[in-house]
BAFI-3210 file (N, C-alpha, C; in Angstrom, 3 decimals, decimal comma, padded with zeros to 6 digits):
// residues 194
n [1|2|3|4|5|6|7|8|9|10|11|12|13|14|15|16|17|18|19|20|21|22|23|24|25|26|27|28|29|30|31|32|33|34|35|36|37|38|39|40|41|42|43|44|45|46|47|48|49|50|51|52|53|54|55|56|57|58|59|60|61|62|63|64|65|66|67|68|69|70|71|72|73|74|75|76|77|78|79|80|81|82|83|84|85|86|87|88|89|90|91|92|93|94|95|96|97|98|99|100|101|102|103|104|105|106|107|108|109|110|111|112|113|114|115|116|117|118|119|120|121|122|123|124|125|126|127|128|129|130|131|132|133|134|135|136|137|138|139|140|141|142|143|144|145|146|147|148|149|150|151|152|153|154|155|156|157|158|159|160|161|162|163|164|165|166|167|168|169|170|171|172|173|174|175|176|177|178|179|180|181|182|183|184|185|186|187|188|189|190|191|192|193|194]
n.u [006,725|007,220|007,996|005,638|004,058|005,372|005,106|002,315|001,888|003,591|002,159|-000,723|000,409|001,224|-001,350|-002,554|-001,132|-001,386|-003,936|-004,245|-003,248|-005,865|-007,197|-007,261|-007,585|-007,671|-006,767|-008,831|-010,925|-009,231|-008,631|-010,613|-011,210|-011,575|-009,816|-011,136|-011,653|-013,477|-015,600|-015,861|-018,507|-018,749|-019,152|-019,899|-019,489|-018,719|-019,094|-018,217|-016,971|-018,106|-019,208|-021,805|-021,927|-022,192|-026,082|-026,936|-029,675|-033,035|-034,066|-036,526|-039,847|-041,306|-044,148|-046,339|-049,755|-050,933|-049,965|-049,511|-049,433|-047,349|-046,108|-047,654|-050,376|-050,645|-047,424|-047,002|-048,078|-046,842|-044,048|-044,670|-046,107|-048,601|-050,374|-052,800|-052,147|-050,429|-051,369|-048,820|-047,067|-043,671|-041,596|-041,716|-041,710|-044,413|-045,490|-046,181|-046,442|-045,590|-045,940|-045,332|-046,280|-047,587|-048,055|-046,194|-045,170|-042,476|-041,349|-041,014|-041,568|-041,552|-041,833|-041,193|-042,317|-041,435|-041,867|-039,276|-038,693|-037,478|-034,851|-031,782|-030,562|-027,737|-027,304|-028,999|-026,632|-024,092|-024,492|-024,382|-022,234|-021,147|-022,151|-023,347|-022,320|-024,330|-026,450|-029,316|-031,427|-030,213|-029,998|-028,082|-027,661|-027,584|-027,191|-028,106|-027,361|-028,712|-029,273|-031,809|-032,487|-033,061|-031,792|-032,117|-031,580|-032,518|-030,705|-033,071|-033,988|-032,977|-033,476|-034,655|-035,255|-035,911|-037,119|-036,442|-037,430|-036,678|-037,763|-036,961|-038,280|-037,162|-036,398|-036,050|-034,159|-031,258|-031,970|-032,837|-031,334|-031,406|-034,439|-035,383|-034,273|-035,341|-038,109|-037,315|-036,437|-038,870|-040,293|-039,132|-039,950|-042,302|-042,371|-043,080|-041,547|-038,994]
n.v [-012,449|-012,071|-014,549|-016,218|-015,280|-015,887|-018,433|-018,529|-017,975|-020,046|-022,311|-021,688|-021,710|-023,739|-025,294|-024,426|-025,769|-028,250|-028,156|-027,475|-030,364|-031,555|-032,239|-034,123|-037,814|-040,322|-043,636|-046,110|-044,966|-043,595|-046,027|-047,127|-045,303|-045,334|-045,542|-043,286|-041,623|-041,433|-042,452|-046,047|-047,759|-049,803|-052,749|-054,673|-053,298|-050,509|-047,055|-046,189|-048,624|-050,969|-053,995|-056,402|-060,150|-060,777|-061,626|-065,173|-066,283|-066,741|-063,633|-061,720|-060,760|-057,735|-056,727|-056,477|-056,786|-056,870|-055,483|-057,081|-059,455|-060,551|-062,096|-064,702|-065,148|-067,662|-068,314|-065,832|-066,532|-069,120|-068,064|-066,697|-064,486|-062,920|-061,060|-058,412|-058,004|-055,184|-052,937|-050,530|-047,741|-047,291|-044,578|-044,129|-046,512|-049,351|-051,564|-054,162|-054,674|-056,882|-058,509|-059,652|-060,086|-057,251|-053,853|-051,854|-054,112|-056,180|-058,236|-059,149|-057,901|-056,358|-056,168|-055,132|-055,543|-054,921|-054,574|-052,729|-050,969|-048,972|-048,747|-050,170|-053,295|-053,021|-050,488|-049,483|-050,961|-049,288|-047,142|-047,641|-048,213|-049,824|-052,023|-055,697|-057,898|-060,768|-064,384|-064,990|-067,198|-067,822|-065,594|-062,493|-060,480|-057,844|-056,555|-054,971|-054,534|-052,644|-050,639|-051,361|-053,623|-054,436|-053,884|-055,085|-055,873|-057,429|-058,204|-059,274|-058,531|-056,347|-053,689|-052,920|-054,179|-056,434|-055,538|-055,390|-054,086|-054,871|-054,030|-054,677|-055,505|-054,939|-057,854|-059,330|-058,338|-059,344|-061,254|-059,823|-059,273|-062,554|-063,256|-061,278|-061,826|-064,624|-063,588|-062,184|-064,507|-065,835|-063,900|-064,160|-066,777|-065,886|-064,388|-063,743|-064,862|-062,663]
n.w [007,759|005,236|004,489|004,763|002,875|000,241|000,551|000,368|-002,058|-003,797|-003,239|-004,332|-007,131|-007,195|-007,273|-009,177|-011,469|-010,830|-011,358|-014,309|-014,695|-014,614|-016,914|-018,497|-019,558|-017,539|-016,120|-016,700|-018,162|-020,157|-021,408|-022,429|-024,875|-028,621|-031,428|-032,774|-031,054|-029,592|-026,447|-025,572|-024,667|-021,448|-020,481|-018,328|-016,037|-013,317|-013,189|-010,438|-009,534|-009,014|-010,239|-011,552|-012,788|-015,902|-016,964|-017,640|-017,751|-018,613|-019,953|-018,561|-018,633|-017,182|-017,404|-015,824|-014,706|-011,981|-009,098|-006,744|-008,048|-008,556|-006,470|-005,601|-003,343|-001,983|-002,058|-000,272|002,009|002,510|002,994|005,200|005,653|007,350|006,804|005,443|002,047|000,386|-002,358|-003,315|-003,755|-003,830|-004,520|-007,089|-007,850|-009,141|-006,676|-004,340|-000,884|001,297|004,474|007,902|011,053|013,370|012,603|015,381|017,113|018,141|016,600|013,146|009,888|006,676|003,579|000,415|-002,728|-006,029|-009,617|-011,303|-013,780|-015,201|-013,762|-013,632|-012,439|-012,731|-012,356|-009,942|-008,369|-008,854|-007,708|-005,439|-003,812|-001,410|-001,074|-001,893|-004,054|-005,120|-006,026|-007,186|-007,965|-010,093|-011,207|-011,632|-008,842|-006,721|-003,146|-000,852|002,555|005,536|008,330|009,706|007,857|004,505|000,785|-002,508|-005,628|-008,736|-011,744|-013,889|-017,073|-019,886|-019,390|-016,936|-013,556|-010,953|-007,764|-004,423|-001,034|002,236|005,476|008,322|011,970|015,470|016,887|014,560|013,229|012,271|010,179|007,774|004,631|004,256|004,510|001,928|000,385|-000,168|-001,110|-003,076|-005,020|-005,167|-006,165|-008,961|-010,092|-010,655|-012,695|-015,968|-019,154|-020,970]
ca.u [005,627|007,733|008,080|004,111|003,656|006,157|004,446|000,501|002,209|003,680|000,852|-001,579|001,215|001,308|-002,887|-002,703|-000,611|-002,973|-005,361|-004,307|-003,234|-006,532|-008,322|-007,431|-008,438|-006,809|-007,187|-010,242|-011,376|-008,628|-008,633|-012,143|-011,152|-011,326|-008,989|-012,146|-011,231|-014,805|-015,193|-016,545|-019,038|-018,081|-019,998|-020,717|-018,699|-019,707|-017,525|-018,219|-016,353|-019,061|-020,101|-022,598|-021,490|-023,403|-026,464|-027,172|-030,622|-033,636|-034,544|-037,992|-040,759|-041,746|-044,882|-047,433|-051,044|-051,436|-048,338|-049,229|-049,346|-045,457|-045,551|-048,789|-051,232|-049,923|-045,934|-046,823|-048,419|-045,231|-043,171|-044,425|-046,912|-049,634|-051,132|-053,218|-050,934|-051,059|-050,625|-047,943|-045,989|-042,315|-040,212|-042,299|-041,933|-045,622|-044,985|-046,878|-046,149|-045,891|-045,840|-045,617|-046,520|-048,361|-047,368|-045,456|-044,734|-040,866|-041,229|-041,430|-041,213|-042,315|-041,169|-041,867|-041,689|-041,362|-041,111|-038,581|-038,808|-036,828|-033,645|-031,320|-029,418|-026,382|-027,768|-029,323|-025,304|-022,997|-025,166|-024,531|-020,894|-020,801|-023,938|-022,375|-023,395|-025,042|-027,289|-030,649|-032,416|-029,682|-030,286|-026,877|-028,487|-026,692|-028,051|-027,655|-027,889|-029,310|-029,540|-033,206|-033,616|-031,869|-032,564|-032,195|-031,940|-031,988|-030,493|-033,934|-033,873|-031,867|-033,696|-034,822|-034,756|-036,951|-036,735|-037,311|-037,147|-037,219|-037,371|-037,246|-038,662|-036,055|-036,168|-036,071|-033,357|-030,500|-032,558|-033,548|-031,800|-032,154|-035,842|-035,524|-033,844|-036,555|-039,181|-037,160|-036,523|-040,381|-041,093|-038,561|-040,871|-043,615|-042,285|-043,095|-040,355|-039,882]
ca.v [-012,074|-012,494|-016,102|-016,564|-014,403|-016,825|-019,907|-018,909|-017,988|-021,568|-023,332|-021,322|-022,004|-025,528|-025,797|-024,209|-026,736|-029,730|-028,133|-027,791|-031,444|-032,712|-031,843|-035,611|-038,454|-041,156|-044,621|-046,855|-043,522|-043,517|-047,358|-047,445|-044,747|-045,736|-044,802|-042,195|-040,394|-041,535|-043,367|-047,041|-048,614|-050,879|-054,025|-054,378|-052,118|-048,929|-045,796|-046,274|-049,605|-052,446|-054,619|-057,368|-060,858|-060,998|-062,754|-065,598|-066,632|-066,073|-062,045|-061,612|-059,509|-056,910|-056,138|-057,366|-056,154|-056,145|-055,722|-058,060|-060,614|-060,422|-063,173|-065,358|-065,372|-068,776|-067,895|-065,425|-067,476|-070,424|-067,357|-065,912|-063,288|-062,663|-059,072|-057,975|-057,533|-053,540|-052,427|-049,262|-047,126|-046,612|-043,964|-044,524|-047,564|-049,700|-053,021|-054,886|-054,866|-057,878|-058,223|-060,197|-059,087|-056,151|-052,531|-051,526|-055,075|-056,441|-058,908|-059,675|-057,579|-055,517|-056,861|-053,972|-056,008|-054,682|-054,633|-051,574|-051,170|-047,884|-048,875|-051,880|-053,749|-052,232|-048,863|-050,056|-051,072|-048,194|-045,728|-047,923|-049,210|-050,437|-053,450|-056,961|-058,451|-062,380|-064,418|-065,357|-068,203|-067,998|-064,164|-062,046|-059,592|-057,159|-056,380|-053,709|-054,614|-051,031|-050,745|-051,924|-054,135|-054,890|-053,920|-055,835|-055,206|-058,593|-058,592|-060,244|-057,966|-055,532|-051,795|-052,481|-054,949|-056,946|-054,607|-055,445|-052,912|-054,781|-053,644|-055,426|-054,799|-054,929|-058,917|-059,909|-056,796|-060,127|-061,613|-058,697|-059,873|-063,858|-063,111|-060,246|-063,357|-065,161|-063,396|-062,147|-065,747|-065,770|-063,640|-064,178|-067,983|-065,744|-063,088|-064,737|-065,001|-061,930]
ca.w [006,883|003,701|004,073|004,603|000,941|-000,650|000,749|-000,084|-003,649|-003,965|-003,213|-005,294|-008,208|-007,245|-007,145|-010,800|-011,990|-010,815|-011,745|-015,331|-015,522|-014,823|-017,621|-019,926|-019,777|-016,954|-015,890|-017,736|-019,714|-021,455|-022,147|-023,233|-025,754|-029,822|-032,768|-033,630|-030,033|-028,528|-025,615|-025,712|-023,489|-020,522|-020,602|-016,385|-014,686|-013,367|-012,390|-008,417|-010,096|-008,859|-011,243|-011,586|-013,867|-016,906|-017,000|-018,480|-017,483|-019,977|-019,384|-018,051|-018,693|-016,194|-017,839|-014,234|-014,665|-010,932|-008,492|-005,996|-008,177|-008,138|-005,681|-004,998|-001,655|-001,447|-001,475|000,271|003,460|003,035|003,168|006,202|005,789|007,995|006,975|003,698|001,079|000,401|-003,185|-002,747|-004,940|-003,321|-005,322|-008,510|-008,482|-008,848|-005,980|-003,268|000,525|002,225|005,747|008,654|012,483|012,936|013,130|016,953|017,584|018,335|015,585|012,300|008,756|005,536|002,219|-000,550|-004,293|-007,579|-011,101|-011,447|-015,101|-015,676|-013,697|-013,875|-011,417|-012,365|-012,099|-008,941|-007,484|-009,132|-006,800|-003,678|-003,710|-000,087|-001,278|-002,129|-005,553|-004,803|-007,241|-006,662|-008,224|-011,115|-011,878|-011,129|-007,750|-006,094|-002,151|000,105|003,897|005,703|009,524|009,912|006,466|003,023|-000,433|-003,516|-007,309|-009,353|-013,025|-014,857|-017,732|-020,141|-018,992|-015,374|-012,456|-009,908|-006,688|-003,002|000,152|003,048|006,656|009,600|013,754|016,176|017,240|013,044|012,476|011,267|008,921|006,851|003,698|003,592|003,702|001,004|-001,204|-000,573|-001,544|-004,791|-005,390|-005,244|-007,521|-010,117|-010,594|-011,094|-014,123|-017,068|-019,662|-022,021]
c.u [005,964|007,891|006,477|003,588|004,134|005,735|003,125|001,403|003,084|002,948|000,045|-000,269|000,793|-000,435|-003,028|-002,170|-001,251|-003,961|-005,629|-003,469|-004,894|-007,915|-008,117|-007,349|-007,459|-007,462|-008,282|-010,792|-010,505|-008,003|-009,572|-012,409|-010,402|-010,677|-010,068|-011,852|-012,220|-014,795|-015,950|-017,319|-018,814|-019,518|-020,569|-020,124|-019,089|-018,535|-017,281|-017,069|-016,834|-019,858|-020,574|-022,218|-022,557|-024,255|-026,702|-028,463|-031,202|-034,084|-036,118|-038,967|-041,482|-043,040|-046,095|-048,947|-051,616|-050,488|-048,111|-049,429|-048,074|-045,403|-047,200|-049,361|-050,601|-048,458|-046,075|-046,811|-047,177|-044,437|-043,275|-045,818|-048,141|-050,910|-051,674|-052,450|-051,483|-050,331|-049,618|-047,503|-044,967|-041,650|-040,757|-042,448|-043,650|-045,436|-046,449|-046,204|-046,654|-045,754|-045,856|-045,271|-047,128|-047,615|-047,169|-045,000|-043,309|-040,382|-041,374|-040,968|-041,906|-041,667|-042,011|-041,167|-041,933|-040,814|-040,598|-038,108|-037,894|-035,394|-033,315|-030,613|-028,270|-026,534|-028,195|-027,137|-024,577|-023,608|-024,797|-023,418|-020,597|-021,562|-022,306|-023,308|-023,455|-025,665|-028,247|-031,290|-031,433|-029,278|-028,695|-027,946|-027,563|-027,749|-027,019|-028,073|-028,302|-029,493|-030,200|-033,689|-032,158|-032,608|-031,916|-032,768|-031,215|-031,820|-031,702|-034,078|-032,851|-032,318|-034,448|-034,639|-035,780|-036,400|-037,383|-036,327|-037,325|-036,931|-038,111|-037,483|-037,564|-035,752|-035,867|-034,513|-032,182|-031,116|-032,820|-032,746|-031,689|-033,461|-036,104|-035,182|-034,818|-037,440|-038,823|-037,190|-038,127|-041,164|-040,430|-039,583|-041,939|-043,224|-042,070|-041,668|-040,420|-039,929]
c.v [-012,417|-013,687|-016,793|-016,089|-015,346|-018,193|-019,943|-018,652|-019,155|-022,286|-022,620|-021,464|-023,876|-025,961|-025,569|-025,333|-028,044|-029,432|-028,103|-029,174|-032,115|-032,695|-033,221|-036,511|-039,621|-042,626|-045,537|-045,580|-043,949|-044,967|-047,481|-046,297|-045,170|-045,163|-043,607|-040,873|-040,550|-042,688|-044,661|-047,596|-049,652|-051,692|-053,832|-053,489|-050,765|-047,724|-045,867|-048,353|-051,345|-052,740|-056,065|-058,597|-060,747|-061,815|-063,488|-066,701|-066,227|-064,567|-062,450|-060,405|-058,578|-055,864|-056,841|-055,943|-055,880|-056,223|-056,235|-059,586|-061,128|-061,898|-063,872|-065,710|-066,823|-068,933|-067,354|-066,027|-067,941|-069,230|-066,321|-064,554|-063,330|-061,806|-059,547|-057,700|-056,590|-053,338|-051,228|-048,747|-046,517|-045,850|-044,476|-045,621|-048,510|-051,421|-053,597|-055,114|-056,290|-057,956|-058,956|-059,575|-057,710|-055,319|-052,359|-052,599|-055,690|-057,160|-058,771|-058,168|-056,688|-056,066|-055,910|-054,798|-055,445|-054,874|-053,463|-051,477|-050,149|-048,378|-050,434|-051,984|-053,552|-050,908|-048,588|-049,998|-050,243|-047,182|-046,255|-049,020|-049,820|-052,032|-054,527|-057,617|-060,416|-063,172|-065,734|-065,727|-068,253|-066,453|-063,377|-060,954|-058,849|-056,769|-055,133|-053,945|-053,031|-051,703|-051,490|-052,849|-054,080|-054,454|-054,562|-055,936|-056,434|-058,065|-059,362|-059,714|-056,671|-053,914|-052,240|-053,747|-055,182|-056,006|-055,056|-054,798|-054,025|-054,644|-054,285|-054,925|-055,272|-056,768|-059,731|-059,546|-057,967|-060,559|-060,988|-059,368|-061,717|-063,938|-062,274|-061,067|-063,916|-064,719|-062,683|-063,322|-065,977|-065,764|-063,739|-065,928|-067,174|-064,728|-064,140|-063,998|-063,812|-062,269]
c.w [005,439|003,602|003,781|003,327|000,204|-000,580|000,304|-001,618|-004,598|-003,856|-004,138|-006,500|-008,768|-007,287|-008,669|-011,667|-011,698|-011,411|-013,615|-016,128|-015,206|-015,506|-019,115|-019,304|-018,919|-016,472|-017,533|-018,900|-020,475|-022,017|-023,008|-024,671|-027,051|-030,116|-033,030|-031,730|-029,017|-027,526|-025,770|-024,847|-022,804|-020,766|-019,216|-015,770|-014,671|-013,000|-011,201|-008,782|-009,554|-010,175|-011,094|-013,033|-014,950|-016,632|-017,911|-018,786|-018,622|-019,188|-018,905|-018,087|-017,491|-015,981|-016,627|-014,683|-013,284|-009,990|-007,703|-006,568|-008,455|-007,392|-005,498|-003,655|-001,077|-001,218|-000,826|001,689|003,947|003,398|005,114|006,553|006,579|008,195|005,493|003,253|000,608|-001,157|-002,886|-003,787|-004,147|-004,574|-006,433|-009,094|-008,534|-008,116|-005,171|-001,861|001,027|003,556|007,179|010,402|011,968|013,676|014,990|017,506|017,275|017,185|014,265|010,973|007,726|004,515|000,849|-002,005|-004,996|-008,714|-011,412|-013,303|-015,832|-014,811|-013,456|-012,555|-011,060|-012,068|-010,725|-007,583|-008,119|-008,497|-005,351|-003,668|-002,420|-000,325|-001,597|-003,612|-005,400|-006,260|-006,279|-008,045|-009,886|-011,732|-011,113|-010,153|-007,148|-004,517|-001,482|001,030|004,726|006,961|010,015|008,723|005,209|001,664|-001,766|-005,041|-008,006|-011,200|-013,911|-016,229|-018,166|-019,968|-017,768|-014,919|-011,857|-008,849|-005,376|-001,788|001,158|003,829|007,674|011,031|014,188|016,614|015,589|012,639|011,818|010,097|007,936|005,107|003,346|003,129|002,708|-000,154|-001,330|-001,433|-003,444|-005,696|-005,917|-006,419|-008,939|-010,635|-011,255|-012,475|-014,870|-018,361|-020,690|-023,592]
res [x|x|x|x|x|x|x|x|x|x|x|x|x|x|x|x|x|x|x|x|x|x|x|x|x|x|x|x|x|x|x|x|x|x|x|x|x|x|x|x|x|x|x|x|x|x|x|x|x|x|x|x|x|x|x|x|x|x|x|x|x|x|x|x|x|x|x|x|x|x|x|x|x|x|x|x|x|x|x|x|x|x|x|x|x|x|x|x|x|x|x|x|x|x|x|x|x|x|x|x|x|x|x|x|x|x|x|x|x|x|x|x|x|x|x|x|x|x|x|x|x|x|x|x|x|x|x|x|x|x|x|x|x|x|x|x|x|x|x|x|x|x|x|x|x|x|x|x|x|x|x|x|x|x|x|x|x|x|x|x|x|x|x|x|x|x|x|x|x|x|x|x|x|x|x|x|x|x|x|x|x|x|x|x|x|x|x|x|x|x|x|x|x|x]
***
């Protein structure tokens, strides 16, 4: 019994003592900290520690008056689509659904685009460190493959990002993001320059 008292009272000793070193400042913190004591902003890197290369494309404006015009009836077709293109609002964002095959069938796709205007691409990949960072049509992109589908947050501007969701039916389920490049590819032709 006296050895079990002496052992929880070593470990709670020894938890106090971690616990009061880890109150300064280790690794990158305390690189990125000035002569004034404050910390400095990282250029790309994020704390989950994915980062996207700078770009060096022209930025692009994300200012779209209607959100399926993101991509044109005619990309859309070459690309595949077969369905009405459905305005939508995913997660606040304001996009256009594209779509090919129709709902319950083995085949084919959903392609959700937007102009994500409040978050960026890096903001986009320091939330989802497993993604792989690519580049599409010149623009630095980071993707996230997902069970059923891929999502995709391109670098076109300096406060948000082009955004596409898409999810694939069970006979498509590999492809999910080449065609999600595509269709960002798409629409990055169509955002005019800002």
């Amino acid at each position: 019994m006296r050895n079990a008292v002496t052992t929880g009272i070593s470990l709670a000793a020894g938890f106090l003592l971690l616990a009061g070193c880890g109150g300064g400042q280790t690794g990158q913190a305390a690189q990125e900290t000035t002569e004034t004591g404050t910390s400095a902003p990282t250029s790309t890197s994020s704390a989950a520690g994915v980062g996207l290369p700078e770009r060096t494309a022209p930025a692009k404006s994300l200012d779209l008056s209607e959100p399926c015009a993101i991509i044109t009836k005619q990309q859309a077709t070459k690309l595949g689509v077969n369905q009405p293109l459905e305005s939508k609002n995913l997660s606040d964002k304001k996009g256009c659904d594209y779509k090919k095959g129709k709902s319950g069938s083995d085949g084919g796709w959903a392609m959700f685009v937007a102009a994500d205007p409040s978050r960026t691409a890096q903001e986009f990949a320091s939330k989802r460190p497993s993604g792989e960072s690519t580049e599409i049509a010149g623009y630095p992109a980071y993707e996230l493959e997902k069970q059923y589908g891929c999502m995709v947050a391109v670098d076109v501007t300096d406060s948000g990002s082009l955004f596409v969701n898409g999810v694939t039916r069970l006979q498509t389920k590999s492809d999910a993001c080449s065609v999600a490049n595509k269709f960002a590819e798409a629409a990055i032709k169509n955002l005019p320059d800002a």
